[in-house]
Structure formats: structure tokens, C-alpha cells
N, C-alpha and C positions, 0 to 999 in steps of 0.2 A: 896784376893780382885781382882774382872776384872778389867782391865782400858780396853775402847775401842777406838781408837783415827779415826777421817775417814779426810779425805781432797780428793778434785776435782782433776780429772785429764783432760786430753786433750782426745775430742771423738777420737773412732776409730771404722770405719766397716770394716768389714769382713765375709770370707765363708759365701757368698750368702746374709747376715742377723743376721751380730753381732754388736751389741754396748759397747764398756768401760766403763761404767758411773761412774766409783768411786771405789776407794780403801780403804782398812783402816789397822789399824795396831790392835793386842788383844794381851792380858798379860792376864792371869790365873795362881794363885796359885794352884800348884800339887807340890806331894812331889819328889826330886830328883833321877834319877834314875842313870845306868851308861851309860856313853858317849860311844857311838858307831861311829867308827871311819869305817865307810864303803861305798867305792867309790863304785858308781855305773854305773854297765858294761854293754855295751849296746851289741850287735848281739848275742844276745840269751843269756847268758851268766848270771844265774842269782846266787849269794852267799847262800852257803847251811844254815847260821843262817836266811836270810830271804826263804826260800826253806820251812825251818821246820815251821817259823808264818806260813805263808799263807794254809799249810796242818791243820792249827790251827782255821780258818775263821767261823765265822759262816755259816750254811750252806744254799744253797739259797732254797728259796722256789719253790717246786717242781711245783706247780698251782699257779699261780696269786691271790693274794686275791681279796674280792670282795670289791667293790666300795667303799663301804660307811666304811671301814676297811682299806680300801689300804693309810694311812695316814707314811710316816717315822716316822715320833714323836713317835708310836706305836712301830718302829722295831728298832729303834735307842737305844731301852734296850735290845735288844740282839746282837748289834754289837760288834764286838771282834777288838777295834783300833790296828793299827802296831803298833803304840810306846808302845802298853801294852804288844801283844804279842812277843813282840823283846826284853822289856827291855829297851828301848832307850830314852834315858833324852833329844835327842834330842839338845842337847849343841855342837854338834863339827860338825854343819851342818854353815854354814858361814851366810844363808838365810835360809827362810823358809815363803813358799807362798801358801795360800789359792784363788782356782780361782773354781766363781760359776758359770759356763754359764745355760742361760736358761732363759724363756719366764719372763717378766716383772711381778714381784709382784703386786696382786691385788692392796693389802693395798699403797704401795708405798714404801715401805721400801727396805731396798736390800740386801733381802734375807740370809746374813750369821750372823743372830741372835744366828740359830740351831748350827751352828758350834761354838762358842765362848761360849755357852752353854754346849757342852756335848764332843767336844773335848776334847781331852790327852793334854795339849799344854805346861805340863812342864814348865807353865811360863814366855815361851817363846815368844818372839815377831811376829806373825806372819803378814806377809803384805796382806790384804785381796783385793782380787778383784770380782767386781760384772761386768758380761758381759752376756747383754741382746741379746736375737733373737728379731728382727727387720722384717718389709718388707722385701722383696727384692728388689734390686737397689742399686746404687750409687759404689763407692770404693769396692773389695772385696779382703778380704785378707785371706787364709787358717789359722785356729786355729792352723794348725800345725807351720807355720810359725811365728804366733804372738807367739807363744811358743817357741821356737828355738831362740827367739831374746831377751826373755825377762825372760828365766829359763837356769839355767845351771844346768850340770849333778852332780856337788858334790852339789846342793841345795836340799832341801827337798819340796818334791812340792806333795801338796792333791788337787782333782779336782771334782768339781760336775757338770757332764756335760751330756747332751743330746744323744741317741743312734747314730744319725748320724755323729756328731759332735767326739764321741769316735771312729765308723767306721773310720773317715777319718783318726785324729791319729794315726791307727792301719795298711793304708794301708801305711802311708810315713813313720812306727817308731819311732815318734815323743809322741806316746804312752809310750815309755820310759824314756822319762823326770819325769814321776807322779809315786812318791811311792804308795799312795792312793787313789784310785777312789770312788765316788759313781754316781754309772751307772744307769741312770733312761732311762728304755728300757721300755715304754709301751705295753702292749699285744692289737695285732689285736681283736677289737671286729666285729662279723659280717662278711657279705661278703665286706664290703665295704674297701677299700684299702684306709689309710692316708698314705703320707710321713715320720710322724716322728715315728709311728706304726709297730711293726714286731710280726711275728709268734712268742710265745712264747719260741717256742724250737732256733728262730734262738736267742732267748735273752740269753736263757741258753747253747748255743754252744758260744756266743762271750762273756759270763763270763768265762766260760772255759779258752778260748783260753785266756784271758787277763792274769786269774791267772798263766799257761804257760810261759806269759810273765815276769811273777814276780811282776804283777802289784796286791797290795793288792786291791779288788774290792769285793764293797760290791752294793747291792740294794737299789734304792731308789722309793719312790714309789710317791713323789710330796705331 
């Protein structure tokens, strides 16, 4: 049986055009696995039983699907979670936090339904946060830093978050707080150049590199 529990928090902006709108906490029945007791090391420096999942990932798709296809829900049955590939019950982690950055739900909801749905969660309590992109203006504070203040490194931390937003991550480090990503890097259509848009290839060279990092990182596609 889920329980889903959510409660209000205090705004926050940040990097350029972020809001906190809300947290919550999820319980899922899965069967128990074994306690993995594995501190995680930052300056490169990644543990060879997480070395072997991640050579285990599903593998990313070569060409972008097309539009009317490109949905996660679709790809979300072929994903290969950490805790399945690891073994990991997930129990000797102290914390354990879901954070969804990214554009405001149409409907209005906040967005981590999919995860309380088809996550590993072993049961476990995870603290859910939902952080929207905004305008720009006001206060700004780098993801990397609201991350640094608000995760620590024996915690277990999965993140669904925007291509620029994992760039920036990735140039301070702070990329190695997240055991699990799912990285929504849209492909450049056309001659036209957006901001949150990249070449294809520079999407699948910064999957690369992430997995490098020891960062389990899968696709998303919105």
C-alpha cells in the first residue's frame, strides 16, 4: 500500500528562475532487499559494485524519438533503477530525497506522481521536492548550492532535472551528491537556437560523462 504524505514549505529562488513549491514524503510496498552500506566518494572516485550497475543501464537512445512518442511513461518500462541493479533495500541510507526541478505542471499538480508510481522505493520514506523554473529576476541562488545545504553525501539523493541546470552541477561537482538522475536534455530542432535546447550529440557526450561520474543517469523525455 502507498501512503503519500505532502506539506508547504517556505519559497525559494534560485539559478536565474527556480521555485520550491512543496515537498512530500512516499511509502511503497517492495519486497526487502540487502542493506548496502556504501559511502559515497567524491573526486572521481567511484565504488566498483556501483561501477558494475551502471555498465548495467539501459542504453540511451541513439536518435531522439519523435514528437508524438517522445513521452517517459513510454520509456519508463525500460529503465533499469539503481536500487534494482545494486541490490539495495536502501535501508542504511539515514535520508533519502527526491527533487524534481523543472517547468510548472500544466494540470497543476507537482509533478512526482511518475516517481511514487514506478520507483524501487523499498518502502522507504522518501522526502519529495517539487522546484519549478520561473522568470527570471529576483533572489538567485545556484542549484548547486541549494544542494550542498540541503543533501549530504551518506544520503541517497535521485533528481529529475533540466539540461542546464545538471551543466551547472557538473561544472561545481555538486553533481555528486545525486545517486540517480533523470536527465531531460531536449534536441535542437531546426536552425533556431533555444537556451534550454542542445545538439543531440552534446546530450549524449554529457550522459556519458555523467555515467563517468558514477552518476546512475537515465533519459527523460517530458
Amino acid at each position: 500500500m502507498r501512503k503519500i504524505f505532502h506539506r508547504p514549505l517556505l519559497l525559494a529562488l534560485f539559478l536565474a528562475s527556480f521555485i520550491m513549491i512543496s515537498s512530500a514524503s512516499t511509502q511503497e510496498t517492495k519486497p526487502e532487499l540487502v542493506a548496502i552500506n556504501m559511502q559515497r566518494k567524491l573526486l572521481r572516485f567511484v565504488p566498483e559494485e556501483k561501477k558494475a550497475a551502471l555498465r548495467n543501464l539501459e542504453d540511451v537512445l541513439l536518435e531522439p524519438p519523435r514528437v508524438t512518442s517522445g513521452k517517459s511513461r513510454l520509456y519508463l518500462k525500460r529503465t533499469k533503477y539503481l536500487p534494482d541493479l545494486m541490490g539495495d533495500s536502501l535501508e542504511s541510507y539515514p535520508r533519502r530525497v527526491f527533487i524534481d526541478v523543472g517547468l510548472p505542471e500544466k494540470n497543476g499538480g507537482i509533478g512526482t506522481d511518475w516517481f511514487s508510481k514506478t520507483y524501487p522505493t523499498r518502502n522507504k520514506n522518501f522526502e519529495m521536492y517539487k522546484i519549478e523554473t520561473v522568470a527570471e529576476g529576483g533572489p538567485q541562488i545556484e542549484m548547486s548550492d541549494w544542494l550542498r545545504k540541503n543533501v549530504r553525501e551518506e544520503e541517497y539523493v535521485v533528481m529529475k532535472a533540466e539540461v542546464e541546470v545538471v551543466e551547472e552541477m557538473v561544472r561545481t561537482r555538486a553533481i555528486m551528491l545525486v545517486d540517480e538522475l533523470f536527465l531531460e536534455c531536449k534536441p535542437q530542432l531546426g536552425h533556431k537556437k533555444r537556451k534550454n535546447r542542445r545538439a543531440y550529440w552534446e546530450c549524449l557526450a554529457l550522459y556519458g560523462k555523467l555515467r563517468d561520474e558514477g552518476v546512475a543517469v537515465h533519459q527523460w523525455w517530458g
